[in-house]
N, C-alpha and C positions, 0 to 999 in steps of 0.2 A: 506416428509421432503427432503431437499435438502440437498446434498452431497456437503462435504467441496472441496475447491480446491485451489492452491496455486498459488497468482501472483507475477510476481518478480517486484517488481513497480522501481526500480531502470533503467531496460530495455524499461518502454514504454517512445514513443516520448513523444515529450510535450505538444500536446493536450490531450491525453489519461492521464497524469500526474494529468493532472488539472483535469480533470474531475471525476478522482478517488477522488484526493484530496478535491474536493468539496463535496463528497458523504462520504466518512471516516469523514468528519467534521458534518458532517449531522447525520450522523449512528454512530460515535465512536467517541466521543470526549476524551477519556482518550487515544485511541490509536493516534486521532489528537497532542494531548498533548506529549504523549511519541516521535512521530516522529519528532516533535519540538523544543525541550529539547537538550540544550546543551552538556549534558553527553552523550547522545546518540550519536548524530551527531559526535563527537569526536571518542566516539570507532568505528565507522560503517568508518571513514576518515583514521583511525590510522590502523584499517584491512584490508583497501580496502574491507569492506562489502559491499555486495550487500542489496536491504529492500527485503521481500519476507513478505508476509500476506496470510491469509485464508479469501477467498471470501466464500461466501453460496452459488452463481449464477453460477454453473459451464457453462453456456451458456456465460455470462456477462465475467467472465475471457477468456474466447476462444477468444471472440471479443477484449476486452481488455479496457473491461469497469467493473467498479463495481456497 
C-alpha cells in the first residue's frame, strides 16, 4: 500500500499545474469540483491560502506529478 503524501499545488509551475489538474479531474472529480467552486476560491483569496492535497505516489509528488 502506498503511503500518503502532501503536495502544495499552489507552488508548482504551470506545466506540473495542468498536469496534476488533468489527473485530479480524472481520479477525483468531487475534489475537481470542490477546487472550482466559487466558495472555495474566495476563502483560499481572502486567507492568502495556499491548496495542499494528499497524493498516494510518494514518488509522483517528489517529481511533482500526480
Amino acid at each position: 500500500m502506498a503511503n500518503k503524501k502532501k503536495i502544495n499545488l499552489s507552488r508548482l509551475n504551470r506545466e506540473q499545474k495542468q498536469r496534476v489538474w488533468r489527473r485530479i479531474q480524472e481520479t477525483n472529480p468531487p475534489l475537481a469540483n470542490l477546487l472550482t467552486d466559487i466558495g472555495f476560491q474566495s476563502l483560499k483569496d481572502q486567507f492568502g491560502a495556499e491548496v495542499v492535497v494528499e497524493v498516494s505516489t510518494p514518488e509522483a509528488a517528489d517529481n511533482g506529478q500526480y
